[in-house]
C-alpha positions as CSV (number, residue, x, y, z in Angstrom):
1,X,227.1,-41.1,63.5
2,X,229.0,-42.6,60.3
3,X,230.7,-39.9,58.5
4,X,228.9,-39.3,55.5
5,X,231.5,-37.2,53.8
6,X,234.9,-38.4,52.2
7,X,237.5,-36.7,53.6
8,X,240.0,-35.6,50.8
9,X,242.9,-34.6,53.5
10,X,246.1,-33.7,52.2
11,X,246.8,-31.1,49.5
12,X,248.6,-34.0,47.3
13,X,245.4,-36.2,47.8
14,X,243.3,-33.2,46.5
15,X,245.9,-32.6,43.6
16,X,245.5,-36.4,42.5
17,X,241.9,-36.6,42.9
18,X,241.7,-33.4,40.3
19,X,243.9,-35.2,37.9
20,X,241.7,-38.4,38.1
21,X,238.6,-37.6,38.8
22,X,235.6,-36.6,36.9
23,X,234.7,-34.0,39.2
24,X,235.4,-30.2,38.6
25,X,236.8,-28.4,41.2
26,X,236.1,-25.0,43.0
27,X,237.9,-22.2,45.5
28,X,235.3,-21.0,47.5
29,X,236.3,-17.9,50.2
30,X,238.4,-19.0,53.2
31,X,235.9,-20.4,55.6
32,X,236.6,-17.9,58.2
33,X,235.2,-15.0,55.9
34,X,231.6,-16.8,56.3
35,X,231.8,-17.6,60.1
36,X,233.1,-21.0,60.0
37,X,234.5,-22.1,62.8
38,X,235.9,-25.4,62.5
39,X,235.6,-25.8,58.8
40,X,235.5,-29.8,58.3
41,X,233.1,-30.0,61.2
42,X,230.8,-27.2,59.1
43,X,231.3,-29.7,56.0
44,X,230.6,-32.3,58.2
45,X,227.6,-30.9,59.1
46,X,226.4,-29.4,56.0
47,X,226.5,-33.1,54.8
48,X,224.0,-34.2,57.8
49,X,221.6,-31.7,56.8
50,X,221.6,-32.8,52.8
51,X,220.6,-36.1,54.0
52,X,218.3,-35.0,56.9
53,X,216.6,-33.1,55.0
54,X,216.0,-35.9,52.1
55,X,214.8,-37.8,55.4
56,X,212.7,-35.5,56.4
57,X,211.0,-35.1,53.3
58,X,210.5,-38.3,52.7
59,X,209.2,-39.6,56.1
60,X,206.7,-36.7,55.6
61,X,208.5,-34.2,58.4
62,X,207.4,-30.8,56.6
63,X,208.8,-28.5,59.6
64,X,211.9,-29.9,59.4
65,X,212.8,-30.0,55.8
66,X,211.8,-26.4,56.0
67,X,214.0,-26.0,58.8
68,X,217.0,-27.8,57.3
69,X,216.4,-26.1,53.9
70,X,216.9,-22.7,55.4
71,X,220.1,-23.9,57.1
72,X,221.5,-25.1,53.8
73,X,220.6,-21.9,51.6
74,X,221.9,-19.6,54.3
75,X,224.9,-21.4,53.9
76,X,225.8,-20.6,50.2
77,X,223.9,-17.0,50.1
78,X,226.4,-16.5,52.8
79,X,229.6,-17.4,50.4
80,X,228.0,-15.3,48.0
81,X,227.8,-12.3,50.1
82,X,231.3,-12.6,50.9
83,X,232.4,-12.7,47.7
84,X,230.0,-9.8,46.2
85,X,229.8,-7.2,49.1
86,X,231.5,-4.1,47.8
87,X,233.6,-3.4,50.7
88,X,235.0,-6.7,51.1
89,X,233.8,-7.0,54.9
90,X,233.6,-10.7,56.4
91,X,231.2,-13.1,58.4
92,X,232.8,-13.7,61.3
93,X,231.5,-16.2,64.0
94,X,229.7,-13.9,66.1
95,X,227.7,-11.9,63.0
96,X,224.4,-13.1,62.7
97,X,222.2,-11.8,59.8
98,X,218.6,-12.9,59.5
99,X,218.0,-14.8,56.4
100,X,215.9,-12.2,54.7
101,X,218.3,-9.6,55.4
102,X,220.9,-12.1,53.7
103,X,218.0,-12.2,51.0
104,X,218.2,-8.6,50.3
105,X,221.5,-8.2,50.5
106,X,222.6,-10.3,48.8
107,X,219.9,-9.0,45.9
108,X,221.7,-5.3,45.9
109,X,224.9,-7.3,45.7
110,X,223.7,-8.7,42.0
111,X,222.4,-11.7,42.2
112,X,220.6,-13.3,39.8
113,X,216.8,-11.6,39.7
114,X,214.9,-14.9,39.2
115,X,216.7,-17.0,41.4
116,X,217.1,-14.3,44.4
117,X,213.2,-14.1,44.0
118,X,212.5,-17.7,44.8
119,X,214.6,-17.8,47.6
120,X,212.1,-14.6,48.8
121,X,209.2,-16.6,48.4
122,X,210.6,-19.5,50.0
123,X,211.1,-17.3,53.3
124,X,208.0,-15.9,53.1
125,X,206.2,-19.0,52.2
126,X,208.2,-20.7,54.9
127,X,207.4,-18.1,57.9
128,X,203.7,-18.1,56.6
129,X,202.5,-21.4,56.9
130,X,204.8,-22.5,60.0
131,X,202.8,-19.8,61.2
132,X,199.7,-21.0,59.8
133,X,200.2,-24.4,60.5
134,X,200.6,-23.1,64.5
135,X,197.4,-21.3,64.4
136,X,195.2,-24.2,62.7
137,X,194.9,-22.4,59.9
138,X,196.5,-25.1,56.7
139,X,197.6,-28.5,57.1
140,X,200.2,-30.8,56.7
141,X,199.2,-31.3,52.9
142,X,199.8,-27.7,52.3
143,X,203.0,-27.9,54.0
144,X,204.2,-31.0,51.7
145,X,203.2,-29.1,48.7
146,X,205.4,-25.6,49.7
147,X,208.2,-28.6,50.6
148,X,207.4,-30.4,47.0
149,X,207.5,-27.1,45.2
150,X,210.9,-26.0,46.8
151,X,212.9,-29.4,46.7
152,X,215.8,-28.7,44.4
153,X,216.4,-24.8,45.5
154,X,219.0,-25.6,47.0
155,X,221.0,-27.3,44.3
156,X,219.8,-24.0,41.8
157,X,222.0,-22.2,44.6
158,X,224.4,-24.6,45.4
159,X,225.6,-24.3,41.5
160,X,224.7,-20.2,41.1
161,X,227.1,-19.7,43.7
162,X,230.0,-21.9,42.3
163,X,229.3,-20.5,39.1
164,X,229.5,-16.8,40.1
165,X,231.8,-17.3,43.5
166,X,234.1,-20.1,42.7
167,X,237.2,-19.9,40.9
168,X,237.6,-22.8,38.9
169,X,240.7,-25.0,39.5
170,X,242.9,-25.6,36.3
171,X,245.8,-26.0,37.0
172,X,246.3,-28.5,39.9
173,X,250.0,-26.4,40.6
174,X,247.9,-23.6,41.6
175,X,245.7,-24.8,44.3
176,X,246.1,-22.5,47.4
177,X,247.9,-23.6,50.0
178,X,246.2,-21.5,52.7
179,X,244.2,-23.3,56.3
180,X,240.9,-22.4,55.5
181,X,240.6,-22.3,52.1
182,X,237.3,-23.8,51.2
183,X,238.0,-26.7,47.9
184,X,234.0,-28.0,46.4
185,X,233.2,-29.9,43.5
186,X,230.5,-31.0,41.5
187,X,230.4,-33.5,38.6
188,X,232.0,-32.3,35.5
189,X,229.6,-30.8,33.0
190,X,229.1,-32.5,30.1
């Protein structure tokens, strides 16, 4: 499968790229605090499911956009509760935490009320007309419309997190040298 995400590589490459770019840039926790093993395979991956999931949605594959979605999400509520858990404990590769204990969790932990809440529904919305879906009991239609409705959640995440979690990069001098440490970006905000 082509590789559908630039490698950056070297620390001077990231340094230039900050300099030149119109892209802000984030420090996310070191990827082994959230499980990650191999941490350019995860962003690797992560990548794959963006665009699987835009697949999926478009060639009308409900299941699996919900699937992927759920992936995705539990990815960046997991950064968050690294980052906010008051006593600083880690995700290592072996903890596994079901999504809506993440989801609560990370609520108790502060985040945002509104936001938190959709994410909620989603997972119960998700669970109930799998479910449903299983028994007879809705159809596809009803799946694309739960799918429809919760298309861009994960980009309201995706920037939540980097908003609350990341620490913006300034000062290209400063960037951490440490194998791990997790570098994202987003177009600059006009």
């Amino acid at each position: 499968m082509e590789n559908k995400i630039e490698d950056i590589g070297t620390y001077n490459n990231v340094q230039n790229r900050l300099i030149s770019d119109n892209h802000e840039f984030f420090i996310l926790p070191n990827a082994k605090n959230i499980g990650i093993v191999d941490a350019n395979k995860a962003l690797e991956n992560l990548t794959i499911i963006v665009e699987r999931a835009k697949k999926a949605l478009e060639n009308q594959f409900y299941i699996e956009f919900i699937s992927l979605k759920i992936q995705y999400l539990e990815f960046y509520l997991k950064i968050y509760w690294v980052i906010k858990n008051p006593d600083n404990k880690i995700l290592d590769e072996t903890t596994h935490k079901f999504f809506g204990t993440l989801i609560n969790e990370c609520k108790t932990y502060g985040f945002e009320p509104v936001l938190i809440n959709k994410i909620a529904d989603f997972n119960t919305t998700r669970v109930k007309v799998i479910h449903e879906f299983m028994m007879g009991a809705t159809s596809e239609e009803e799946l694309k419309i739960v799918c429809e409705k919760y298309s861009k959640l994960g980009n309201e995440l995706y920037n939540y997190v980097i908003d609350e979690c990341g620490q913006f990069i300034e000062d290209v001098t400063k960037l951490p040298q440490d194998i791990g440490t997790m570098i994202i970006s987003r177009p600059k905000k006009k």
